[in-house]
C-alpha positions as CSV (number, residue, x, y, z in Angstrom):
1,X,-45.6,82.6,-51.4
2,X,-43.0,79.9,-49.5
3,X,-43.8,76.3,-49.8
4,X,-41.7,73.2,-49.8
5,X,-41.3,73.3,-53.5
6,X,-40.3,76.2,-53.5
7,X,-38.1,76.2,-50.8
8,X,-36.7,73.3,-52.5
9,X,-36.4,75.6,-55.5
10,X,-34.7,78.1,-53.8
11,X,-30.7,79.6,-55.1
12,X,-29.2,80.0,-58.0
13,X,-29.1,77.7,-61.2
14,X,-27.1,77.9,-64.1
15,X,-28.7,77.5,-67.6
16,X,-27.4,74.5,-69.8
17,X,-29.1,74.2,-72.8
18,X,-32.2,76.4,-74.4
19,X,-34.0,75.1,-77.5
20,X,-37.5,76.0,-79.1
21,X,-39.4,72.8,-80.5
22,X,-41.9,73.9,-83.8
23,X,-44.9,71.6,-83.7
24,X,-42.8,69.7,-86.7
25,X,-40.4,68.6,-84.5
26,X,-37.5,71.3,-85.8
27,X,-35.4,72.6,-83.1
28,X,-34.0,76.2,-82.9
29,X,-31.0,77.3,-80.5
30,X,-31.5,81.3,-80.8
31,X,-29.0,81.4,-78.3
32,X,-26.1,79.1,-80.1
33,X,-24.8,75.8,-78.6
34,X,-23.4,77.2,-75.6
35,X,-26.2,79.8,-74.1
36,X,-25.4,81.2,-70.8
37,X,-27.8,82.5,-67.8
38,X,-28.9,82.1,-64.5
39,X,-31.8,81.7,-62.4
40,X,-32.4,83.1,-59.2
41,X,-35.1,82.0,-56.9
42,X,-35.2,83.2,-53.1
43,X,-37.6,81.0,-51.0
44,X,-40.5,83.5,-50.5
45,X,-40.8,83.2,-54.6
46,X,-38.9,86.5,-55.4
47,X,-37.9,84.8,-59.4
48,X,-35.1,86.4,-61.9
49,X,-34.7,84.6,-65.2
50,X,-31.7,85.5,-67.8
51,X,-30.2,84.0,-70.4
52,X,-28.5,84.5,-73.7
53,X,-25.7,83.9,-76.2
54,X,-22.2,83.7,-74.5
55,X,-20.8,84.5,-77.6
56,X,-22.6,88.4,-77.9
57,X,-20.6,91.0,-80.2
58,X,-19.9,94.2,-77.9
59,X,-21.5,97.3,-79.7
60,X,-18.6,98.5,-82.7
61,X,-19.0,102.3,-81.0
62,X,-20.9,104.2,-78.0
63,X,-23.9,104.7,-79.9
64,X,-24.8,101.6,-81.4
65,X,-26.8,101.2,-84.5
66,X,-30.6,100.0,-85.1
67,X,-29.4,96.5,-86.1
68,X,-26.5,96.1,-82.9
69,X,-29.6,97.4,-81.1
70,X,-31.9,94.6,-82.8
71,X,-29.0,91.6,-82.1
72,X,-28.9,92.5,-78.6
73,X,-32.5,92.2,-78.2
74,X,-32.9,89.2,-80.0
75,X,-29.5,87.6,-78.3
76,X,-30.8,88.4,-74.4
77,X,-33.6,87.8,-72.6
78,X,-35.0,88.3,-68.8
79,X,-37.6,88.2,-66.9
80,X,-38.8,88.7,-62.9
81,X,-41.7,88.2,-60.5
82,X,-43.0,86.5,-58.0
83,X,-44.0,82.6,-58.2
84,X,-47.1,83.1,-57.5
85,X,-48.7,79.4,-57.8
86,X,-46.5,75.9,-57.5
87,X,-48.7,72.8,-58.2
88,X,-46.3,69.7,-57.7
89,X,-49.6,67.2,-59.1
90,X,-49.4,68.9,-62.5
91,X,-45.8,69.9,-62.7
92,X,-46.5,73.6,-63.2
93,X,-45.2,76.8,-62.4
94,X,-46.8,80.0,-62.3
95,X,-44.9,83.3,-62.3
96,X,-46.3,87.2,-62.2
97,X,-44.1,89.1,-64.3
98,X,-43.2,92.7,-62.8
99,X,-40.4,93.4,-65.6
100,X,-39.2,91.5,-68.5
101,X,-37.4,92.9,-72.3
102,X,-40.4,91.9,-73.4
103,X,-42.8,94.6,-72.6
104,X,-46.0,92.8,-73.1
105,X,-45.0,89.9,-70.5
106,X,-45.1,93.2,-68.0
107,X,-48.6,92.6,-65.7
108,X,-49.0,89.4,-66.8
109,X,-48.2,85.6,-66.0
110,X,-45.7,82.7,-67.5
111,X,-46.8,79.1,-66.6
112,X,-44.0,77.2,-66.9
113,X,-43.8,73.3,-66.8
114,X,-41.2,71.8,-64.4
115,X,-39.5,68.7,-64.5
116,X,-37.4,67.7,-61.9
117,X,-34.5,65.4,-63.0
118,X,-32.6,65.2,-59.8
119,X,-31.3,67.2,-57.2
120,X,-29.1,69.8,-59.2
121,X,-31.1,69.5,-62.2
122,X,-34.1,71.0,-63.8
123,X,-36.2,71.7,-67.4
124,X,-38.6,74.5,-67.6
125,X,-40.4,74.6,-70.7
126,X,-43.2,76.8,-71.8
127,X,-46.4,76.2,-73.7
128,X,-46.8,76.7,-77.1
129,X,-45.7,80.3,-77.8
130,X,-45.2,82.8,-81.0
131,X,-41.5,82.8,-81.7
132,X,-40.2,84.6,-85.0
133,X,-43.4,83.9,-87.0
134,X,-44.2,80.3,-85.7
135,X,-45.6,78.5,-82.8
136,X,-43.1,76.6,-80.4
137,X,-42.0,75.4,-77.1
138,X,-39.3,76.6,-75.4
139,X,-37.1,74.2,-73.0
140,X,-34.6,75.5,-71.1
141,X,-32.3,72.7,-68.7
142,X,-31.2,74.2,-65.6
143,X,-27.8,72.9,-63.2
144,X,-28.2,74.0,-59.7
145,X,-25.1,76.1,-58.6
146,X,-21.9,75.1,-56.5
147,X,-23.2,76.6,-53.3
148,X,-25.9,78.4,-55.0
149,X,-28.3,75.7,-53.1
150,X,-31.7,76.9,-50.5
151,X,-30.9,79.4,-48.9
């Protein structure tokens, strides 16, 4: 799918900040102060998502154990698919997710709101999902690369 926004959308952006809001208004960073990842959008839609702790503990041997195996899940996350659906009126963002760490998001769709701030800047935040027992939103604040602009 290529449309304007999306075009617009297009390169590489750097994430900035990632928090997850409980209903309550507590914040969680999973990912510390200082998460790192980018995002990758080519202008037919093609969409890779990454991100993480830049601060991750290399495994102590070549076989790492259940719980290095467990931190590294929990410390890293990706997804891609196609944007399938870009609706500028209601801010949203529609992906279909081909592969992701999370198996069940495999087949299936993440709406994401988007909020423009400027040129080189972006938020996309989710709705209301189930994080570690509890219900929150995700916002993740995107900076559009040096020369990582439309393609």
């Amino acid at each position: 799918m290529e449309n304007a926004r999306i075009r617009w959308l297009s390169g590489c952006w750097d994430l900035v900040e990632c928090t997850f809001t409980a209903p309550d208004g507590a914040a969680r960073t999973p990912w510390g102060a200082a998460p790192v990842g980018i995002l990758v959008i080519t202008p037919s839609g093609e969409l890779s998502a990454h991100g993480g702790r830049s601060d991750r503990a290399p495994f102590a041997g070549e076989d790492p154990a259940p719980g290095e195996k467990q931190q590294a899940y929990d410390d890293y996350f990706s997804y891609y698919g196609r944007i399938v659906r870009v609706d500028d009126e209601a801010g949203t963002m529609l992906t279909a997710v081909d592969g992701a760490t999370n198996p069940a998001w495999i087949g299936g769709e993440q709406l994401r709101y988007l909020d423009i701030q400027d040129d080189d800047h972006i938020v996309l935040r989710t709705p209301p999902l189930a994080l570690a027992g509890s219900v929150v939103v995700g916002r993740m604040a995107w900076r559009r690369r040096d020369g990582g602009g439309a393609w």
